[in-house]
C-alpha positions as CSV (number, residue, x, y, z in Angstrom):
1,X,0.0,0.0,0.0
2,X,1.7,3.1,-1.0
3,X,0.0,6.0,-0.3
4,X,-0.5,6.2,3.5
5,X,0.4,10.5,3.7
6,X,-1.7,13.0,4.2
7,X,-0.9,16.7,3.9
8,X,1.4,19.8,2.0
9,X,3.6,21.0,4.1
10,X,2.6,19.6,7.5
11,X,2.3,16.2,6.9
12,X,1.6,12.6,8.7
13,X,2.0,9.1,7.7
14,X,-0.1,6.7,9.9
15,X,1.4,3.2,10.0
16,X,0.6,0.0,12.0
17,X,-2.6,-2.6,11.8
18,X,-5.7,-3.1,14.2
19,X,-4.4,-6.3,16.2
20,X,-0.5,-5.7,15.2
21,X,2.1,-4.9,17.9
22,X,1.4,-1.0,17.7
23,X,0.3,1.6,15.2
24,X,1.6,5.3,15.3
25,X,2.3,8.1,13.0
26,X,4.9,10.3,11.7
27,X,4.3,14.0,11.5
28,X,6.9,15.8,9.4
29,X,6.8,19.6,8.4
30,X,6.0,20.4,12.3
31,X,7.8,23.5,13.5
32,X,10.7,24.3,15.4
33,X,10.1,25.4,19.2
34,X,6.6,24.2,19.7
35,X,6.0,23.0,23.1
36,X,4.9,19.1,23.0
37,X,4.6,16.3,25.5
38,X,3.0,13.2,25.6
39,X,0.5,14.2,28.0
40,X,-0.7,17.0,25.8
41,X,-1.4,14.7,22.9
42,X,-3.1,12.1,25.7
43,X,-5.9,14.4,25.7
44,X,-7.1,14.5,22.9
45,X,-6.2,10.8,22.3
46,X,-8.4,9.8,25.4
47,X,-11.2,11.6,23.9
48,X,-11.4,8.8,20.9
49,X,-10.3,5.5,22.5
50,X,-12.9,2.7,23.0
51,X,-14.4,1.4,25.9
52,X,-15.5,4.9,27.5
53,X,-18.7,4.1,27.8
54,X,-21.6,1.4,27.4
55,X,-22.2,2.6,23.2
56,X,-18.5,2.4,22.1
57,X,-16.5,-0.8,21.7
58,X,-15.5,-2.6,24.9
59,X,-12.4,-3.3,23.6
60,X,-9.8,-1.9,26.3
61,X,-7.2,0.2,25.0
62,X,-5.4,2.8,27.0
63,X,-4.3,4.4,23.7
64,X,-1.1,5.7,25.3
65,X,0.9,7.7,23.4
66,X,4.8,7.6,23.0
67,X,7.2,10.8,21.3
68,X,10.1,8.4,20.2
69,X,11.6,11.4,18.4
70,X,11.5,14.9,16.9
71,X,11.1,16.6,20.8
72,X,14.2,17.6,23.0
73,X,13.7,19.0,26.0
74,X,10.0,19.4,25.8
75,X,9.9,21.5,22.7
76,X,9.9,20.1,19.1
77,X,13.3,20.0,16.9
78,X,11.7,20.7,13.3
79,X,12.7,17.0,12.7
80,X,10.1,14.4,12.5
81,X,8.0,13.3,15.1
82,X,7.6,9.3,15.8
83,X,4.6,8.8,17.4
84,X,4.1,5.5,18.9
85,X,0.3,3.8,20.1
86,X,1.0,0.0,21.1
87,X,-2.0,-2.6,20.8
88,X,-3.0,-3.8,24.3
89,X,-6.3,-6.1,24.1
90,X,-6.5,-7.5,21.0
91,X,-8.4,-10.5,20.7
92,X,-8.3,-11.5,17.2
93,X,-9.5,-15.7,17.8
94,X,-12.7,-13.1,17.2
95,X,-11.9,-12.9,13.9
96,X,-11.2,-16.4,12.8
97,X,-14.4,-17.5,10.9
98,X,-13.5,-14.8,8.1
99,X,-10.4,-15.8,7.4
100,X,-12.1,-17.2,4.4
101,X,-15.1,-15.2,3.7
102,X,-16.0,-11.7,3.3
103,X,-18.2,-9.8,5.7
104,X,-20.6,-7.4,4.0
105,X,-19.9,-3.8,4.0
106,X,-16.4,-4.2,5.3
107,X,-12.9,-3.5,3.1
108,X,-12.5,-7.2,2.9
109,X,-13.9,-7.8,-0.5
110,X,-11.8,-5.1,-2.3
111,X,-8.7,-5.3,-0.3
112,X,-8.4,-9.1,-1.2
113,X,-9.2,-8.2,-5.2
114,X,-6.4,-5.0,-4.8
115,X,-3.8,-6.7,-3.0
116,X,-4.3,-10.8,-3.2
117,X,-3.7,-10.5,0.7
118,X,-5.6,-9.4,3.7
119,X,-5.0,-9.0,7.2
120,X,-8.6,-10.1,8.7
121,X,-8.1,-9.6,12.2
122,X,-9.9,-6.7,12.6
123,X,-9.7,-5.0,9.1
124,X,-5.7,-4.7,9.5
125,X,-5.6,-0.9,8.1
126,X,-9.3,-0.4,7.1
127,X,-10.3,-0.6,10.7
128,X,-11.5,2.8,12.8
129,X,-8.2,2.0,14.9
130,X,-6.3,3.7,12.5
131,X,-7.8,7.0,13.5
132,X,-5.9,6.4,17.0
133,X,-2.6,7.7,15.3
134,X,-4.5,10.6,13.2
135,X,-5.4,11.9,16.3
136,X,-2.2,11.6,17.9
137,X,-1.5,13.4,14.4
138,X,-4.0,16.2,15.2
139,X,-2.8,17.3,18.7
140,X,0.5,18.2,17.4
141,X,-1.2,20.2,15.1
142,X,-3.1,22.0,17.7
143,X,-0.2,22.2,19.5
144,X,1.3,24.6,17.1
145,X,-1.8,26.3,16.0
146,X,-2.1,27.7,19.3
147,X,1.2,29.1,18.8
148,X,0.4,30.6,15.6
149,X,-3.0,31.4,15.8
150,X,-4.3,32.0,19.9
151,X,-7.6,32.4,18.9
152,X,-8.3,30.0,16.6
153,X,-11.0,27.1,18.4
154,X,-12.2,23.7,17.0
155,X,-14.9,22.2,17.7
156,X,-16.6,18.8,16.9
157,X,-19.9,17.8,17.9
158,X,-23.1,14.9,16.5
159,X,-26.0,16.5,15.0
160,X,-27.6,13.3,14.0
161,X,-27.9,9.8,15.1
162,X,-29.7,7.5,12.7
163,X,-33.2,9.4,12.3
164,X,-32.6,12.0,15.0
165,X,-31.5,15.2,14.8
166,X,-30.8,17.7,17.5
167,X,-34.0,18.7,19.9
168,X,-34.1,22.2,20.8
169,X,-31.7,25.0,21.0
170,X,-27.9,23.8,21.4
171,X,-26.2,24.4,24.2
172,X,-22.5,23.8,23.8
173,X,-21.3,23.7,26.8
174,X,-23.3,20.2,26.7
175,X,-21.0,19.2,24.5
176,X,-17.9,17.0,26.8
177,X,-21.0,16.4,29.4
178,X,-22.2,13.3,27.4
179,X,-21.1,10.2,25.3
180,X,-22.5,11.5,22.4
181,X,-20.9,15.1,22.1
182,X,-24.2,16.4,21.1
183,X,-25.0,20.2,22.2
184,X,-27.9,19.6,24.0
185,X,-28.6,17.4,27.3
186,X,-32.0,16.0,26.2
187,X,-30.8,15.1,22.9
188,X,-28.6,12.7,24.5
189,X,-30.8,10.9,27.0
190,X,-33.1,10.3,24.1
191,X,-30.1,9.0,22.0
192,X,-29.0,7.4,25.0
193,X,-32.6,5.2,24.5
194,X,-32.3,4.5,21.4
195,X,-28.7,3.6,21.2
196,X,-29.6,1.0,24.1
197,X,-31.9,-0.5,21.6
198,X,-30.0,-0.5,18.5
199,X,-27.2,-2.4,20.7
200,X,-29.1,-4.6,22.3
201,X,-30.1,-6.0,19.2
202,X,-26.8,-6.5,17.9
203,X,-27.5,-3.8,15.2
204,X,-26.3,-0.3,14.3
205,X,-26.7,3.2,13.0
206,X,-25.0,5.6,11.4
207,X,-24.1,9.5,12.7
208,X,-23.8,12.8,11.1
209,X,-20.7,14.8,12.4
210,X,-20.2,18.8,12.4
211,X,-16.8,20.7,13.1
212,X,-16.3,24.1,13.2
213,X,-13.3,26.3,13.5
214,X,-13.9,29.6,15.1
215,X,-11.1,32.2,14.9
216,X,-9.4,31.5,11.5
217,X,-7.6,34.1,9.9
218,X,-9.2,35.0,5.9
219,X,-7.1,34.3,3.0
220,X,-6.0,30.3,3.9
221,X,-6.3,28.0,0.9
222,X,-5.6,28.9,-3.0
223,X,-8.1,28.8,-5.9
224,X,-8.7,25.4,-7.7
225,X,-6.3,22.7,-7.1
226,X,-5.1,23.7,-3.1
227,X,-8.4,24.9,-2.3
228,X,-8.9,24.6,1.6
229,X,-12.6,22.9,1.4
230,X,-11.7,20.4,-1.1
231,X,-8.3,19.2,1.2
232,X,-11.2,19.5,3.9
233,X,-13.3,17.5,2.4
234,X,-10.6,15.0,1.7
235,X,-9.2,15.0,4.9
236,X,-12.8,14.0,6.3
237,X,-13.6,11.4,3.6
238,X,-10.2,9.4,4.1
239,X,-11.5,8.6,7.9
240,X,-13.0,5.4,8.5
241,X,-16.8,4.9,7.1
242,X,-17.4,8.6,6.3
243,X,-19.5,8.0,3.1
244,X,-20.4,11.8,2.4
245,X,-19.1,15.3,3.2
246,X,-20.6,18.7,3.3
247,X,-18.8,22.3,3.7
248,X,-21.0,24.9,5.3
249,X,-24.5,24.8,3.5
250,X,-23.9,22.0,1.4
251,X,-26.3,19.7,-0.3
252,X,-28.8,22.2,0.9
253,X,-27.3,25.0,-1.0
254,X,-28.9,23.4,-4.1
255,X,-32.2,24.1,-2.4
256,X,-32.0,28.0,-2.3
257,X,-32.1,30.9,-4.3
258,X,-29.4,33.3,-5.6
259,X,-31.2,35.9,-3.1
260,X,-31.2,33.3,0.0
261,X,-27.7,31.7,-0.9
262,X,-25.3,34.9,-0.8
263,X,-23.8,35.6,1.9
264,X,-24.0,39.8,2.3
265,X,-21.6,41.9,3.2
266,X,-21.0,45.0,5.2
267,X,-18.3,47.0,6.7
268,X,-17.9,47.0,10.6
269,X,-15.6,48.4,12.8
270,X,-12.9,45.7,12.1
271,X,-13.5,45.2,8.4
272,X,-15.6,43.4,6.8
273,X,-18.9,41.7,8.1
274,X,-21.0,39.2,6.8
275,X,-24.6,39.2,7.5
276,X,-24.6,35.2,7.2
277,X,-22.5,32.0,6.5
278,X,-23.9,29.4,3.8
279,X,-20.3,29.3,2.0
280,X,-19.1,27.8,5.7
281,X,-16.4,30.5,5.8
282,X,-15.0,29.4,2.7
283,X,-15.5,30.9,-0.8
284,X,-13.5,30.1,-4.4
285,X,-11.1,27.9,-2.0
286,X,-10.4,30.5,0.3
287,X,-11.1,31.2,4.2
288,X,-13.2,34.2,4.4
289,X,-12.5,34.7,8.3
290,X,-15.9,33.2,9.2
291,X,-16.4,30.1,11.0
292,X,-15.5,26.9,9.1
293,X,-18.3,24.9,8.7
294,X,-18.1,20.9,8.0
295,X,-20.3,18.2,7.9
296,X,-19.4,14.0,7.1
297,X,-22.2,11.7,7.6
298,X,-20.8,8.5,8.8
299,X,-22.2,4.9,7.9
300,X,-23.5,2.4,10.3
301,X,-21.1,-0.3,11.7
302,X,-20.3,-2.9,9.4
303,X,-20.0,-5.6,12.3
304,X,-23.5,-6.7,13.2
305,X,-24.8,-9.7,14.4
306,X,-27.6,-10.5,12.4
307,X,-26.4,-13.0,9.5
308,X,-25.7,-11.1,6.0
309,X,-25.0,-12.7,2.8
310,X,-21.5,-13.0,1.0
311,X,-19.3,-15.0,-0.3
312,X,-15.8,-17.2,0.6
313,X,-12.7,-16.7,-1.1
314,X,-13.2,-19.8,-3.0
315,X,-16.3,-18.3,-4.7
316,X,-19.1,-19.8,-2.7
317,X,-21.9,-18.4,-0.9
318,X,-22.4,-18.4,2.6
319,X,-24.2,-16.2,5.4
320,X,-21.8,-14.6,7.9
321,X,-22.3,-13.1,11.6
322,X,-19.2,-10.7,12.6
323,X,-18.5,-11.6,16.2
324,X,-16.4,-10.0,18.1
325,X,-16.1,-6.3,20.3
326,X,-17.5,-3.3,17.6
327,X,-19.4,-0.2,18.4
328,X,-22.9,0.3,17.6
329,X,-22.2,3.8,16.0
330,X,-19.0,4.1,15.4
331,X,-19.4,8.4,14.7
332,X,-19.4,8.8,18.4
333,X,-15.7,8.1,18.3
334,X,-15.3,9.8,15.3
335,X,-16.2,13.7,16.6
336,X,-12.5,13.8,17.7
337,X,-11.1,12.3,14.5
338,X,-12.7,15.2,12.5
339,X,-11.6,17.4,14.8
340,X,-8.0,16.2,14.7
341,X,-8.5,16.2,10.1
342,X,-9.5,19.8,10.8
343,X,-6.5,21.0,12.9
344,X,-3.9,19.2,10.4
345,X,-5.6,20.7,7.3
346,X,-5.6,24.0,8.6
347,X,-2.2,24.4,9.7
348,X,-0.7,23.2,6.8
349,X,-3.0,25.6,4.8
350,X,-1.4,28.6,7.1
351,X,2.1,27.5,6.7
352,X,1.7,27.2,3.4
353,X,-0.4,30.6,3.3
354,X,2.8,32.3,5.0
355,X,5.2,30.5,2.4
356,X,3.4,32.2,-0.4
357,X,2.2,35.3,0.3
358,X,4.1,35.9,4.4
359,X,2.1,37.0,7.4
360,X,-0.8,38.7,7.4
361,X,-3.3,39.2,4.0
362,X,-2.0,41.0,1.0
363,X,-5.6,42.5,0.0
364,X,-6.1,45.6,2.7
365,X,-10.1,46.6,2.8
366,X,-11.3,49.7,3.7
């Protein structure tokens, strides 16, 4: 497999397999200076891993990061940085009856006809443990964005769980204050129910996921090829069972009118002010200063228990239950991933916004 980097100037390449020894990443591009420690990336990695409550996985990971180089003396060296995320509890006699058959809706089927070899404990690199070293990833992104940008906040939250949507006005302060990272406290006891149901059935659901990033600077990102939505909307489409991506209005946009759709704009005390944000703070590939607005819609868990219909390697047809430890929607896990996709995209859209054009915007208004 050859193409396992992600990013410009900032980059990571994720390595490692669900039930190998360890998986980890390594971040190149990082700059030098930058305050980083392993419990600063623990954070955000603790956040993700499984077992943290009753609706994710109950497979027991600690998910403990190591910095096996790149970092002297606390600060990074503007070499790269091994990161380091050893397997703990992998029980992969759970995965022995596919050895020879496919299990519907996984990778299986396509890595077998790319490769002519697959690693079926667990998925090997199609599995949602990969996103443990992306995250890893992420936080020493963050780490430098709040260097070079103070202000700059990300934020990741569920607006949709199978049918349901958000009840009521969001509150996000809600947001850390239940397993689901929804913005709004009776959203999630009622998700809470019928999560509990979904699960106890052996079944699952799918999730919609929003991230925002408040505080970014205007002028990030470069018309057609390097535009910052569509390495956005990359970054969120490479993670684990995202099947669809939106950036600010979206598919929704197609809905409105010229008149409904513009986003106006009006001079404040500051600069310039817009009077709404269906673009999603982005427009012809560039960040307008606006929040950043994106969307992925993540499909139901593969693994259920209720016998599907495939096929064995040696062409036949047979019904398969997936056993083993899965979660019942896997986009609860998968708020922190975006959030980590956002913070690596958008630093390496501002260091390569200062390695064009320097600090600052070229364009003065008013």
């Amino acid at each position: 497999m050859s193409i396992n980097t992600f990013g410009h100037l900032f980059r990571f390449t994720t390595w490692g397999e669900s039930h190998g020894p360890a998986l980890g990443a390594t971040v190149d591009g990082c700059p030098p200076g930058i305050e980083i420690n392993e419990e600063m990336l623990q954070v955000w990695l603790d956040k993700r891993k499984p077992g943290t409550s009753k609706f994710t996985t109950q497979r027991r990971e600690l998910d403990q990061v190591e910095i096996l180089s790149g970092v002297f003396e606390g600060k990074t060296t503007g070499t790269p940085i091994q990161l380091m995320i050893r397997n703990t509890d992998q029980r992969s006699k759970d995965y022995g009856e596919i050895a020879q058959a496919f299990r519907p809706g996984h990778a299986d089927i396509t890595y077998f006809q790319k490769y002519g070899i697959r690693d079926y404990r667990g998925g090997g690199r199609s599995s949602a443990r990969e996103t443990a070293a992306r995250v890893a990833a992420g936080g020493i992104a963050r780490a430098v964005l709040a260097e070079l940008v103070p202000d700059l906040e990300i934020k990741g939250y569920m607006t949709q769980i199978g049918p349901h949507g958000i009840e009521g006005p969001r509150d996000m302060a809600e947001i850390d204050n239940n397993p689901f990272w929804v913005p709004s406290a009776a959203t999630a006891d009622n998700w809470a129910d019928y999560l509990g149901e979904i699960r106890k059935n052996g079944s699952s659901v799918g999730a919609v996921i929003e991230v925002v990033a408040k505080g970014l600077p205007a002028g990030l990102g470069a018309p057609i090829y390097a535009k910052l939505d569509t390495d956005l909307a990359a970054a969120m489409m490479s993670i684990n069972a995202v099947k669809g991506v939106e950036i600010g209005e979206g598919m929704n946009s197609a809905c409105l009118t010229g008149e409904e759709n513009a986003d106006e704009i009006r001079m404040g005390p500051n600069g310039p002010e817009f009077g709404s944000n269906h673009a999603g703070g982005i427009l012809g590939g560039i960040s307008t200063g606006q929040d950043v607005v994106v969307r992925f819609a993540v499909k139901p868990t593969s693994s259920i228990l209720t016998p599907r219909k495939t096929v064995t390697k040696a062409g036949e047809d047979t019904d398969l239950i997936t056993k083993g430890r899965h979660d019942p929607c896997v986009g609860i896990r998968a708020v922190p991933v975006g959030e980590a996709m956002m913070a690596c995209v958008l630093l390496d859209h501002l260091l390569l916004h200062r390695g064009q054009v320097g600090e600052g915007l070229r364009g003065h208004i008013g």
